[in-house]
C-alpha positions in Angstrom: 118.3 138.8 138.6 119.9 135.4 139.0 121.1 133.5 135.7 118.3 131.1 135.7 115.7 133.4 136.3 117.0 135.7 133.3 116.6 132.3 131.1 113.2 131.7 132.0 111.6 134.8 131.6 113.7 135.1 128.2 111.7 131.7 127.6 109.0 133.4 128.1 109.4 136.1 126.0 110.4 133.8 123.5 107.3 131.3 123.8 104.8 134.6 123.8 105.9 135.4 120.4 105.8 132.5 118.9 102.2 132.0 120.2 101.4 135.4 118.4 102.7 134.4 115.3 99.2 132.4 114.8 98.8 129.9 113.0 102.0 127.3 113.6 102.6 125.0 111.1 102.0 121.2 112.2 105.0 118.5 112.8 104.7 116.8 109.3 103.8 117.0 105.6 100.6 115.8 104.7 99.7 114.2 101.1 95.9 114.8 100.3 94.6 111.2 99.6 95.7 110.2 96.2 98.0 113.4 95.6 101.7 113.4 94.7 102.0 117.0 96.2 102.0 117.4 100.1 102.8 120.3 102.7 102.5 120.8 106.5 99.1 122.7 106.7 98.5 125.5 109.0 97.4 124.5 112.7 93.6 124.9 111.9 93.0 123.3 108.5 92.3 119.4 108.4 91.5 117.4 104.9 88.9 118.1 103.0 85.7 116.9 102.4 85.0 117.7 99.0 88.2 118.4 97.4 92.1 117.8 97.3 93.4 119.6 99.8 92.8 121.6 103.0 90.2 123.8 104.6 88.9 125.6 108.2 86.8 124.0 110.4 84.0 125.9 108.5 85.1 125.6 105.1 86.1 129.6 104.8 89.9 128.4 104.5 90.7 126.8 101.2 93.7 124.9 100.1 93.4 123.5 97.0 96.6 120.8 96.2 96.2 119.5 92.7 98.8 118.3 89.4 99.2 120.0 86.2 100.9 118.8 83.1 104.6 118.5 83.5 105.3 121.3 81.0 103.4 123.9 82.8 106.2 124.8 85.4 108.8 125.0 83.0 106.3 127.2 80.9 106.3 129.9 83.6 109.9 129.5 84.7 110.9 130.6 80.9 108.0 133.0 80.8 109.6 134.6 83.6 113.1 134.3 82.4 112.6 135.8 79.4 110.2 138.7 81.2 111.5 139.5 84.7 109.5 142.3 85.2 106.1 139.8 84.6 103.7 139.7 81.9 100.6 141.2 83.9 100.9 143.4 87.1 100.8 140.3 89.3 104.3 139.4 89.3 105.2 136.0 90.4 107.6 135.8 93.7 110.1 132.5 93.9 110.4 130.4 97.2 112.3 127.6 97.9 110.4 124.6 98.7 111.4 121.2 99.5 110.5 120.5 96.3 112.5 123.3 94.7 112.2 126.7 93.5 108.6 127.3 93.4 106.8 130.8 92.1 103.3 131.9 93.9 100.7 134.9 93.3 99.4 136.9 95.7 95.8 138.6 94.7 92.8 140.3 96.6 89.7 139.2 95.0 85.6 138.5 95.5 83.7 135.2 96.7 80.0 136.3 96.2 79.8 139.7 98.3 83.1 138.3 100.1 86.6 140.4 99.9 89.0 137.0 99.5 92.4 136.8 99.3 94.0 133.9 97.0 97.5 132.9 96.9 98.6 130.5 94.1 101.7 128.1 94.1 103.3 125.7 91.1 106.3 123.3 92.0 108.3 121.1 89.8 107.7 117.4 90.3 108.7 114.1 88.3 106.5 114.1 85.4 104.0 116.3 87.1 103.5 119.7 87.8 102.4 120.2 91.3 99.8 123.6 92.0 98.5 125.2 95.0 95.4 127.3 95.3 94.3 129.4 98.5 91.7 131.5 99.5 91.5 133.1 102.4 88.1 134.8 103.1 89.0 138.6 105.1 87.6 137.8 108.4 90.6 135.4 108.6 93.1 137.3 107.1 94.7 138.3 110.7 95.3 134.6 111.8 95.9 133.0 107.9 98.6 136.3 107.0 100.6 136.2 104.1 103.7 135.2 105.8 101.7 132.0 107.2 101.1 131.4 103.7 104.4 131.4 102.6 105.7 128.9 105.5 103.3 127.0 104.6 104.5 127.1 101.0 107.7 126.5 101.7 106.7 122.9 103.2 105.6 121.6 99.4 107.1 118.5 98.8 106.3 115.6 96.3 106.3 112.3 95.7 107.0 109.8 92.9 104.2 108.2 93.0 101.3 107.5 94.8 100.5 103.7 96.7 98.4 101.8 94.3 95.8 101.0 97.5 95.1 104.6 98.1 94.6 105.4 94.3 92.1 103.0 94.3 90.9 103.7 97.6 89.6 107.2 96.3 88.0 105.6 93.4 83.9 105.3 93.4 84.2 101.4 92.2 86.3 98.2 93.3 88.6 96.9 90.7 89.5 93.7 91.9 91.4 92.4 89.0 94.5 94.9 87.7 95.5 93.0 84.5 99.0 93.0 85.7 99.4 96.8 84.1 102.8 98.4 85.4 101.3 101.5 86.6 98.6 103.0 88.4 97.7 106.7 87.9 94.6 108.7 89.0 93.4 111.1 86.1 90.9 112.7 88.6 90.8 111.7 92.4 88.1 110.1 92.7 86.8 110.2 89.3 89.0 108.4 86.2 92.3 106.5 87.0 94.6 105.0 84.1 96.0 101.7 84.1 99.4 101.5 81.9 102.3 99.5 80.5 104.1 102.4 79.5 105.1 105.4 82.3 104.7 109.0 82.0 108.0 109.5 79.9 107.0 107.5 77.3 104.1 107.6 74.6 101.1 105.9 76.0 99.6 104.7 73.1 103.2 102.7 72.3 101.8 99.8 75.0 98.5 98.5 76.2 96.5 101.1 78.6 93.0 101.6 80.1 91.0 104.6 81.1 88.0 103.8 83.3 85.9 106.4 84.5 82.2 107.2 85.6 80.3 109.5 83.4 76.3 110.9 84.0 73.7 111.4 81.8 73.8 108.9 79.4 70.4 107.5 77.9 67.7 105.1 79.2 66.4 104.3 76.1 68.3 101.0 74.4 68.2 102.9 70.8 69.5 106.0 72.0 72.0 104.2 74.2 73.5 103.1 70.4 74.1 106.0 69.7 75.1 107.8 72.6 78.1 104.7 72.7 79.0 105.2 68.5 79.0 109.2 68.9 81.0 108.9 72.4 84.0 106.3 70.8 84.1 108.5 67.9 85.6 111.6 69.9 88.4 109.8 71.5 91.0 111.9 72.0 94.3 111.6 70.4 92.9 108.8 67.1 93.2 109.8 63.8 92.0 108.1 61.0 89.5 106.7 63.1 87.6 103.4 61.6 84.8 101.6 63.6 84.8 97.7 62.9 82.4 96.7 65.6 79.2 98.3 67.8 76.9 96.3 69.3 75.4 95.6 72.8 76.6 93.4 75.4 75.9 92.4 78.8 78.8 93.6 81.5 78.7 92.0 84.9 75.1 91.2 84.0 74.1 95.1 83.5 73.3 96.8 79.8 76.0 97.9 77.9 77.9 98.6 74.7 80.8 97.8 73.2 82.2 99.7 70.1 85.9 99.1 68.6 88.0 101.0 66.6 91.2 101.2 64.4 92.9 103.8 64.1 96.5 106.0 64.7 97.9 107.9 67.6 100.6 109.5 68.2 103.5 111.6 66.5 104.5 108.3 65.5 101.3 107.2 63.8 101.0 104.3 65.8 98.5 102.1 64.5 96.0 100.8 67.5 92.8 99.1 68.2 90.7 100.8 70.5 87.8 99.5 72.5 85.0 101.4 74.5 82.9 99.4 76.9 80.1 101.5 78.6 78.0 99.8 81.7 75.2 101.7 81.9 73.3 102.5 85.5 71.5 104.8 87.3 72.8 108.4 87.7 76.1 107.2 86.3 77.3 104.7 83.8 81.2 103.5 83.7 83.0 104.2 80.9 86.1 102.0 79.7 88.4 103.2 76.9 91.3 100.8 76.2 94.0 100.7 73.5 96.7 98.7 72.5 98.8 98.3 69.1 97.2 96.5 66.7 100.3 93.6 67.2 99.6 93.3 70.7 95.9 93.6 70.4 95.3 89.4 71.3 96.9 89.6 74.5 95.8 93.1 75.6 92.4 92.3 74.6 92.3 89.3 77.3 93.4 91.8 80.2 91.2 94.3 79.2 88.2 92.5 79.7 90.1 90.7 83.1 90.2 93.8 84.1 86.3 95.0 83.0 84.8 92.2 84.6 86.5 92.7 88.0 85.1 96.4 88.4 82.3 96.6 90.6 80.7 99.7 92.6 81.5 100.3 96.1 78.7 100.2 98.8 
């Protein structure tokens, strides 16, 4: 056989196995809308429509791309350090990701009546912990294998931070005024977002910061509404000492609301704050402000708060 010929049916040899090894991984890593954690999905999975991630043309094929709190890898990198053998029978395997040393979980479980399997992934990130869910239903266990899986896995990589625009951009509201905050993070995509002086490496409640988010089921009723706001601003997380100076109703963007402040402390530090809830109540959902500053920056903060209230508007 002459030399070229040998070359191209080695090609050929070549490009068949490849082909078998189904599915290929696509050119470039892709960051679910609003996500700090991205990977190259499989050939066959596009975004999501529901959730952050990936999934199958008909939804079997779940990837789930999410953050956890920043302590949580280190939690299971010293679990595993100190136990090498694992705490349950599910041992944890390492791969190196372009994100770093990562540790995933392989399991066979049920959907409904459905035999699944589910892999699970957690990277390191800055300030973040980035996490990976799969499930696989059996049917496409032969294209989706486990060593698919793991190339897949081996694409993670993350991100500082996210573009302010497409934070927003998954939001269900317009906030067209930003109150010149520092930092933009999402809470929930497409759900709460935070708006911050301070960063993730610092105490929040040291600097001015707002939490708006959508919440259902509030009341219709104007007396009940009174209450709903008092009882709501009184289970803020993280005050102590909590003291309500003010709780009336108000008008926001021309829609019924309440507005209820408090003094209180938060923090390790005691930090002594002012804290104001504004809810805008509508139909199936009202929007829910909580926003804090300390009590000797309260003047200014106060102003950009409501900047910032009065510039939120729902999308459609």
């Amino acid at each position: 056989m002459k030399p070229i010929r040998l070359l191209t049916a080695l090609a050929l040899v070549v490009i068949s196995a490849v082909s078998a090894i189904a599915p290929a991984l696509a050119a470039d890593p892709v960051f679910p809308s609003g996500a700090r954690l991205g990977m190259v999905p499989l050939i066959g999975l596009n975004a999501a429509k529901t959730f952050p991630g990936f999934e199958s043309g008909d939804g079997g094929v779940k990837v789930l791309v999410t953050e956890l709190p920043a302590d949580a890898y280190g939690e299971v990198a010293n679990a595993l350090k100190a136990n090498p053998a694992g705490t349950t029978a599910m041992k944890p395997d390492k791969i190196e990701t372009q994100a770093g040393l990562a540790y995933f979980t392989v399991e066979t479980g049920k959907n409904g009546a459905e035999t699944v399997k589910r892999y699970s992934m957690i990277v390191p990130g800055q300030g973040f912990s980035g996490y990976v869910a799969v499930q696989i239903p059996e049917n496409a266990a032969k294209i989706y294998t486990d060593e698919a899986v793991r190339q897949m896995f081996a694409t993670a990589v993350t991100r500082k931070e996210v573009p302010v625009d497409e934070q927003l951009a998954t939001m269900p509201f317009k906030i067209s005024d930003l109150g010149n905050f520092k930092n933009v993070r999402m809470i929930a995509p497409g759900a709460s977002i935070v708006l911050a002086d301070g960063d993730e490496t610092a105490s929040l409640e040291t600097k001015p910061f707002m939490i708006i988010s959508l919440i259902g089921s509030t009341p219709q009723n104007a007396d009940d509404r009174a209450r709903f706001a008092q009882e709501a601003a009184q289970q803020i997380p993280g005050l102590r000492e909590v003291r309500v100076t003010m709780s009336e109703p108000v008008r926001i963007s021309g829609t019924p609301g309440f507005e209820t402040r408090i003094d209180g402390v938060s923090g390790k530090d005691k930090t002594e704050v002012t804290v104001v809830q504004w809810i805008r109540f509508g139909g199936g959902t009202s929007l829910r402000i909580i926003a804090s500053a300390p009590r000797s920056q309260w003047s200014d903060a106060f102003t950009r708060f409501r900047a910032v209230r009065d510039g939120i508007q729902p999308k459609g």
